[in-house]
C-alpha positions as CSV (number, residue, x, y, z in Angstrom):
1,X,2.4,1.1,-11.1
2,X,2.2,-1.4,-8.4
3,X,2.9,-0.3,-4.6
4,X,2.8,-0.6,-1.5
5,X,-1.0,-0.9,-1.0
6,X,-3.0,-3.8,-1.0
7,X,-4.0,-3.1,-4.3
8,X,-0.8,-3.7,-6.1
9,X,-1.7,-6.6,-8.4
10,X,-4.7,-4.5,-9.6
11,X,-2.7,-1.2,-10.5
12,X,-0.2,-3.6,-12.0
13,X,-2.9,-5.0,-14.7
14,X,-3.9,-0.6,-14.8
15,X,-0.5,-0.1,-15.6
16,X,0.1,-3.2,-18.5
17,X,-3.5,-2.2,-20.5
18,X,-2.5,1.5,-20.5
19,X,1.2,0.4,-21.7
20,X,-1.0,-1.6,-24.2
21,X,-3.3,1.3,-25.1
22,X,-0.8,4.2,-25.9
23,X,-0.1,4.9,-29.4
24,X,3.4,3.4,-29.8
25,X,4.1,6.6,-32.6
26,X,3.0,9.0,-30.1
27,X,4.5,8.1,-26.8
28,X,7.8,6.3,-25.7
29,X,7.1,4.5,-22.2
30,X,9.7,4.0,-19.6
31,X,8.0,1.8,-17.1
32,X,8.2,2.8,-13.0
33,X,7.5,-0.1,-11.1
34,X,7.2,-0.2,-7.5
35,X,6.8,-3.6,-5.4
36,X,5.2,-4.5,-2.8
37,X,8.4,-4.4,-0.3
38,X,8.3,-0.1,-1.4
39,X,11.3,-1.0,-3.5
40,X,11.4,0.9,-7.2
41,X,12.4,-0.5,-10.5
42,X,13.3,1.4,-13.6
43,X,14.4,1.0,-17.1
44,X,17.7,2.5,-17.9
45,X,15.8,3.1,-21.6
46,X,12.7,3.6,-23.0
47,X,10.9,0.1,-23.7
48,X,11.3,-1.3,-27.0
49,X,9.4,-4.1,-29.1
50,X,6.2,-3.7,-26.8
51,X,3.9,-6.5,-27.4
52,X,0.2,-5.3,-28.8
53,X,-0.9,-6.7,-25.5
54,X,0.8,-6.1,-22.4
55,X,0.1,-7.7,-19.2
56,X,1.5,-7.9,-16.3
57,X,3.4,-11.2,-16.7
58,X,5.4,-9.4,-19.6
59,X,6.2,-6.6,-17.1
60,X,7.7,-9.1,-14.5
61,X,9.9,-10.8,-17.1
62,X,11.6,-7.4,-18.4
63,X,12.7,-7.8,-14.5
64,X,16.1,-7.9,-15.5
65,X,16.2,-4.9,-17.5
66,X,14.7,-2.7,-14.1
67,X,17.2,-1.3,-12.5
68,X,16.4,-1.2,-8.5
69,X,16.1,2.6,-7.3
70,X,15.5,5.0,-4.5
71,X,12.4,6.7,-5.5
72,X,14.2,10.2,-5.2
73,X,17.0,8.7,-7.4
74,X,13.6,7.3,-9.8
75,X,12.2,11.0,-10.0
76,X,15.5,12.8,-10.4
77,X,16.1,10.1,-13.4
78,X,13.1,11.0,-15.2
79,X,14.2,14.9,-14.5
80,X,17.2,14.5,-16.0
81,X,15.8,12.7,-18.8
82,X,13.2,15.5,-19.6
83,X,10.4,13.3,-18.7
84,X,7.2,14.8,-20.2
85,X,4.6,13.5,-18.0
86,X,4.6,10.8,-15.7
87,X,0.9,8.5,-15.9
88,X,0.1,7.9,-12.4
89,X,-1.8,4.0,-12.4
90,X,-1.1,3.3,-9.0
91,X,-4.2,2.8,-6.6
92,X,-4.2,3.2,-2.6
93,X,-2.2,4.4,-0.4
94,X,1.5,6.5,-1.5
95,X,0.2,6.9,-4.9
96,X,-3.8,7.6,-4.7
97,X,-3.7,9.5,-1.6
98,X,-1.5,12.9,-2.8
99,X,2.1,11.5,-1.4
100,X,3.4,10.5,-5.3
101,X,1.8,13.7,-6.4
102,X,3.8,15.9,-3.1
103,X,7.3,14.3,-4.8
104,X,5.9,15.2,-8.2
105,X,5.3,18.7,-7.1
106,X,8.5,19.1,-5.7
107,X,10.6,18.1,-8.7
108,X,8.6,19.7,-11.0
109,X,7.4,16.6,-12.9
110,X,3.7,17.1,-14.8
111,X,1.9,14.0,-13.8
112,X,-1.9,13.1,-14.8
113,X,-4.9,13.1,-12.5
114,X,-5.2,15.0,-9.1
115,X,-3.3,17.6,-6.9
116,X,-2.1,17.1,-3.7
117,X,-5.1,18.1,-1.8
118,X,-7.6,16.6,-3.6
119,X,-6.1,13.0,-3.4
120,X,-5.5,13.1,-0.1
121,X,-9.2,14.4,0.8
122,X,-10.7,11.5,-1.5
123,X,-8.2,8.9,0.1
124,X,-10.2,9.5,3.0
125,X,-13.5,8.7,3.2
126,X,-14.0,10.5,6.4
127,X,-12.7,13.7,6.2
128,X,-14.5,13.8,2.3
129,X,-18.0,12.4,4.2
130,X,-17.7,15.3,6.3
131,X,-16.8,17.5,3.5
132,X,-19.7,16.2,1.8
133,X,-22.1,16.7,4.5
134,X,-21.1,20.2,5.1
135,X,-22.3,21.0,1.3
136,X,-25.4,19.0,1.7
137,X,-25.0,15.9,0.1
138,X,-26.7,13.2,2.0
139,X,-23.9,10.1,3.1
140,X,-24.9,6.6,4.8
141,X,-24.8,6.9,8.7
142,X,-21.2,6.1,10.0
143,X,-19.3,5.5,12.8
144,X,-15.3,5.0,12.8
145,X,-13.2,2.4,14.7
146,X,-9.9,2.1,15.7
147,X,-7.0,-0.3,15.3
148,X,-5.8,1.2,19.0
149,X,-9.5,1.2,21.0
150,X,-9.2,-0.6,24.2
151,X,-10.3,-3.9,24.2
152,X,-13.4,-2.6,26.2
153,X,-14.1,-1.0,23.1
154,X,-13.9,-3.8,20.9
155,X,-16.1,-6.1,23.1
156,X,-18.6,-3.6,22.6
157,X,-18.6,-3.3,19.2
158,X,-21.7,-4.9,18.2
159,X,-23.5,-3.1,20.7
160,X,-22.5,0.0,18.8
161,X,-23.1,-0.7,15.8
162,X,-26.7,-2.1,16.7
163,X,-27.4,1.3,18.0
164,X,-26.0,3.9,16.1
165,X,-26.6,2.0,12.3
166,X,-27.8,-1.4,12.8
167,X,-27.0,-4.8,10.6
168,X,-27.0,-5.4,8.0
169,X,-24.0,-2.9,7.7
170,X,-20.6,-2.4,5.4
171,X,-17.4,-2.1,6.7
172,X,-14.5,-1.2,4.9
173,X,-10.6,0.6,5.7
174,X,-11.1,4.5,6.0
175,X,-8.1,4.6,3.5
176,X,-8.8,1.6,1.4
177,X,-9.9,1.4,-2.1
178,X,-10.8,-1.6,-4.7
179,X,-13.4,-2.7,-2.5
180,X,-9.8,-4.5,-0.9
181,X,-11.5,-5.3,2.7
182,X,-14.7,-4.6,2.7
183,X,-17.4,-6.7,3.7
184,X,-21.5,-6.5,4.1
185,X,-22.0,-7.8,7.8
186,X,-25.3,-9.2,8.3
187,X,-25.4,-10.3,11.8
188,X,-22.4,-9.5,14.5
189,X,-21.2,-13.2,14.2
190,X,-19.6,-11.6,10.9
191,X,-17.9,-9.2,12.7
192,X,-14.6,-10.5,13.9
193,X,-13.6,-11.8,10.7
194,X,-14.1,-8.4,8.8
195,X,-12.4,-6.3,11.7
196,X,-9.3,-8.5,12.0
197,X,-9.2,-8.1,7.8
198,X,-9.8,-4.6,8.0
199,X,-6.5,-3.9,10.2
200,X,-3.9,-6.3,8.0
201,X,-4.7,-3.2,5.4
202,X,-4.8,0.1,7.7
203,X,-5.5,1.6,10.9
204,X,-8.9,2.5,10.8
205,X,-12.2,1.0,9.9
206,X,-15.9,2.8,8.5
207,X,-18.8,1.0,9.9
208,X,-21.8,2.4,7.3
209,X,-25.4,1.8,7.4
210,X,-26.1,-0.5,4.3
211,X,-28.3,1.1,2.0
212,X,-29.9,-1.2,-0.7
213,X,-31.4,0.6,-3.9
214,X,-29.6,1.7,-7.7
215,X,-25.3,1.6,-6.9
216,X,-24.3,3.9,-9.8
217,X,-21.1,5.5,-10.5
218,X,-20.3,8.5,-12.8
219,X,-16.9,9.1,-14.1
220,X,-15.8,13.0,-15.2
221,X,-13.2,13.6,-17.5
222,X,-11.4,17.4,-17.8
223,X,-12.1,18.4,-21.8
224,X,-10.6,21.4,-22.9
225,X,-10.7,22.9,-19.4
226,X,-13.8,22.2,-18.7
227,X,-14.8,19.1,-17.2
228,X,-17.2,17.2,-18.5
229,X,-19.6,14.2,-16.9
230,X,-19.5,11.1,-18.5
231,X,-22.9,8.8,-18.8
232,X,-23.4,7.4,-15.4
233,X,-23.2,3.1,-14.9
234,X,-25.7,1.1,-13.0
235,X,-23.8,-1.4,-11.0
236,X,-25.8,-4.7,-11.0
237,X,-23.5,-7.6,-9.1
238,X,-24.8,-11.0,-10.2
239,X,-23.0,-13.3,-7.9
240,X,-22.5,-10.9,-4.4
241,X,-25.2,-8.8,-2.8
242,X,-23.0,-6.0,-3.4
243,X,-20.2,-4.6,-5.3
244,X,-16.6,-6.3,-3.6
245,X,-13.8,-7.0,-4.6
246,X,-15.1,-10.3,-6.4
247,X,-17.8,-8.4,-8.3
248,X,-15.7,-5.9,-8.9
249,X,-12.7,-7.3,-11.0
250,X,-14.3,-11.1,-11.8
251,X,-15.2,-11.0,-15.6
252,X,-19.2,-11.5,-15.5
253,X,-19.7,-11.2,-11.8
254,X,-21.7,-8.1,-12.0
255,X,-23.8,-6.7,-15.1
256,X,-22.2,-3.2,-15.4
257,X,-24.9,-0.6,-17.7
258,X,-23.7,2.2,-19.3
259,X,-25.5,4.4,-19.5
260,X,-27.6,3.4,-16.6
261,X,-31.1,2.2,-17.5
262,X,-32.4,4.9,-15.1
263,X,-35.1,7.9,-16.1
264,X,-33.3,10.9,-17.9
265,X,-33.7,13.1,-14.7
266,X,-32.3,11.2,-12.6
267,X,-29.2,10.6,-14.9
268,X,-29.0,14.2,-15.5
269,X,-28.7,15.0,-11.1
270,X,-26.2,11.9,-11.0
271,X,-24.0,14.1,-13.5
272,X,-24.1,17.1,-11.8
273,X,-23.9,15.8,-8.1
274,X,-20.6,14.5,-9.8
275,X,-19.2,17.0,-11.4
276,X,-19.9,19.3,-8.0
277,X,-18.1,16.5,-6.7
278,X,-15.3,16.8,-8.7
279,X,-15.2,20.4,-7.9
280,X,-15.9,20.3,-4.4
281,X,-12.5,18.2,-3.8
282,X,-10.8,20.0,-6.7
283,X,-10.1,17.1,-8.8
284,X,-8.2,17.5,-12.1
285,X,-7.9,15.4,-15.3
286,X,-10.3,12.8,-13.9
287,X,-12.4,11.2,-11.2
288,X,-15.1,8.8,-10.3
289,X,-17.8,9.0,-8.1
290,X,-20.2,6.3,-6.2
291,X,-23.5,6.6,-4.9
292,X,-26.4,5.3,-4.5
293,X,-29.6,5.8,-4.6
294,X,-32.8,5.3,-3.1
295,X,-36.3,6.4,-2.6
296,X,-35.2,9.3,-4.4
297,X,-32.4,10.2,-2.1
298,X,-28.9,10.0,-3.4
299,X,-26.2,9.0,-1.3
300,X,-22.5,9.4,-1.7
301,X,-20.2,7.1,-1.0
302,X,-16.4,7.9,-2.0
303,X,-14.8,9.5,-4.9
304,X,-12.0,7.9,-7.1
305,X,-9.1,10.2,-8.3
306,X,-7.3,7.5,-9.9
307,X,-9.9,4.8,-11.5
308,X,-8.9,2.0,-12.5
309,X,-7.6,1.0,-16.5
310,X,-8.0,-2.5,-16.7
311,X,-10.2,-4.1,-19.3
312,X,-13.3,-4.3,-17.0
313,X,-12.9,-1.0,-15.2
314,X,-15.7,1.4,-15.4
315,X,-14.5,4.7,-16.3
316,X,-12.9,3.3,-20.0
317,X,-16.6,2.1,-20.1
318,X,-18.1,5.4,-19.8
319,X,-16.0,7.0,-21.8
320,X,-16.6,4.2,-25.1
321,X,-20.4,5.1,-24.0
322,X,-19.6,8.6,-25.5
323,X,-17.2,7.3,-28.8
324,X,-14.1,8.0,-26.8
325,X,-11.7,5.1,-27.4
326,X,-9.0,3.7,-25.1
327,X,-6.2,5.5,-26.6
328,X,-7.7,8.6,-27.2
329,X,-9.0,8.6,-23.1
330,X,-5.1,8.3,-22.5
331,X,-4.1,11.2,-24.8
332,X,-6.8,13.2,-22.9
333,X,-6.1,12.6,-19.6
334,X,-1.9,13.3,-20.7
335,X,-2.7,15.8,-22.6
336,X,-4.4,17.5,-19.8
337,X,-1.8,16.8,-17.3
338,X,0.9,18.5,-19.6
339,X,-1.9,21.8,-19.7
340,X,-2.7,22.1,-15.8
C-alpha cells in the first residue's frame, strides 16, 4: 500500500480498511508500505493487537516497528517467510499498472487481482481505447497530448481541441487513476491550468469529448472460476458536474445507486459489456468498469483492475448489493489469487 503515484494517500486508507476487514483468526497481516519517496517499509513480524479499526494514522505510528527495505530485499523476505498471498491495495502507477505483479511473477509470490498484461493494458487508457474500439465498443472521441510537443503545439492547443472534439471536454493523465488530475474544461481559458496539472502527474494527457448522460460503473468479481458481474451503480455527483476527485472520495458529494435505478435491459447489457470487458483485457480476481451512457449508446471509458477498498468505494458497494460482506469480498478475492 501507498506508492509512488499520486494516489498514495488513497491506497493508504485501501490498505488500513482491508487490514480492518480481514478476519483476525483467519489471516496474519504483515503490512508493505511503500512511500511516496519509492522507499519500502516492513514489519520484521506479523502485526499484533490490530485495532477493530484501522486507519491510516495507526499505520504511520507503527513507523518504528517498519524496517526500511529494498523492494527485492521486501519480496525475497516474504519468500523466505512462506508468504501465502500478497493483497495488492496500491492504485496507479508501479503497483496498478503490472510492474508489482512482473516482480511478483518473478519470485513466485501468489498476489490478488490482475496479470501482468492485463494491468498494464488497463493502466492505459489509450492502448485499452483502441483495444476497445477494435472489438466494437463505442469510446468518447479522443486526441492525446504530449509533455514534449513543441511549443507550437501547445499554442495551438485549443484550436485542436475545438476541431477534433469541441468544449466542453475532459482531460485527464493517460496513466492516471482516482480521477487524480482530471478536469471538465468548458471554455479554453480552462485549459492552461488543467494541462500544467496534468504533467506534475505523467507524461501524457487524454483530451475526450465530454459526454453527458447515466455514468455507471459495474464491478466483476471471479467466483469459483467463473467470473461473475456484480449489479451495476449509477454515479449521480451532487456537488461537481461530474465524477472527480472531490466527488469521488468526499463522503456525500455524489449519490452513488446500487443497483442503478436504470430499466432491467439496460442493466443486463452494462453486465455483460463488463464482463467482455474483463475478458477482453484478461482480468483476474476482479475489475471495474466505467461507462456511460447515452441515447442508448454506451460508452466506455477505463477499466479498473485494482478498485478501491475504502469505506466509500464502489465495488464493496456492489458486492453488499448481492449479500457479500466486506470480509468475505476479501476471502474471495485471496482465495482466488491463491487458485489462479
Amino acid at each position: 500500500m501507498g506508492g509512488r503515484s499520486s494516489e498514495h494517500d488513497i491506497s493508504m486508507k485501501s490498505g488500513a480498511t482491508v487490514i480492518s476487514a480481514l478476519d483476525k483468526n483467519r489471516y496474519n497481516v504483515k503490512p508493505i508500505k511503500i512511500e511516496k519517496s519509492g522507499k519500502w517499509l516492513i514489519t520484521p513480524g506479523y502485526l499484533t493487537a490490530i485495532p477493530e479499526k484501522v486507519s491510516p494514522k495507526f499505520l504511520n505510528s507503527t513507523q518504528q516497528n517498519l524496517v526500511p527495505v529494498t523492494a527485492n530485499s521486501a519480496l525475497h523476505r516474504a519468500s523466505e517467510d512462506k508468504v501465502d498471498v500478497v493483497f495488492i491495495a496500491l492504485h496507479g502507477k508501479y503497483g496498478e499498472d503490472g510492474t508489482l505483479q512482473g516482480m511478483l511473477e518473478l519470485m513466485g509470490i501468489p498476489y490478488t487481482g490482475s496479470g501482468v498484461l492485463a494491468s498494464s493494458l488497463a493502466m492505459d487508457k489509450v492502448k485499452s481505447m483502441e483495444l476497445y474500439q477494435f472489438h466494437g465498443f463505442k469510446v468518447p472521441a479522443y486526441f492525446i497530448f504530449s509533455k514534449y510537443d513543441s511549443q507550437q503545439e501547445i499554442e495551438s492547443l485549443a484550436k485542436r481541441i475545438h476541431k477534433k472534439i469541441g468544449f466542453p471536454c475532459v482531460c485527464k493523465p493517460v496513466d492516471g487513476g482516482s480521477s487524480k488530475g482530471t478536469f471538465l474544461l468548458k471554455s479554453e481559458k480552462e485549459l492552461q491550468k488543467a494541462v500544467s496539472a496534468g504533467f506534475k502527474i505523467t507524461k501524457e494527457i487524454i483530451f475526450q469529448k465530454y459526454i453527458q448522460g447515466d455514468e455507471v460503473t459495474c464491478s466483476i468479481l471471479d467466483c469459483d472460476e467463473k467470473p461473475i458481474a456484480l449489479p451495476p451503480t449509477q454515479i449521480i455527483p451532487k456537488t461537481s458536474e461530474f465524477f472527480d476527485v472531490h466527488a469521488k472520495y468526499k463522503k456525500g458529494a455524489t449519490e452513488e445507486v446500487t443497483p442503478a435505478r436504470l430499466p432491467l435491459p439496460v442493466i443486463k447489457r452494462i453486465q455483460k459489456i463488463a464482463l467482455k470487458v474483463h475478458k477482453l483485457l484478461g482480468c483476474s480476481g476482479l475489475s471495474r468498469t466505467d461507462m456511460i451512457i447515452r441515447k442508448g449508446v454506451y460508452y466506455l471509458l477505463e477499466t479498473n483492475t485494482v478498485p478501491g477498498m475504502t469505506q466509500t468505494s464502489l465495488f464493496p458497494q456492489a458486492a453488499k448489493c448481492v449479500g457479500i460482506e466486506f470480509p468475505e469480498l476479501l476471502n474471495k478475492i485471496i482465495e482466488h489469487a491463491l487458485r489462479k
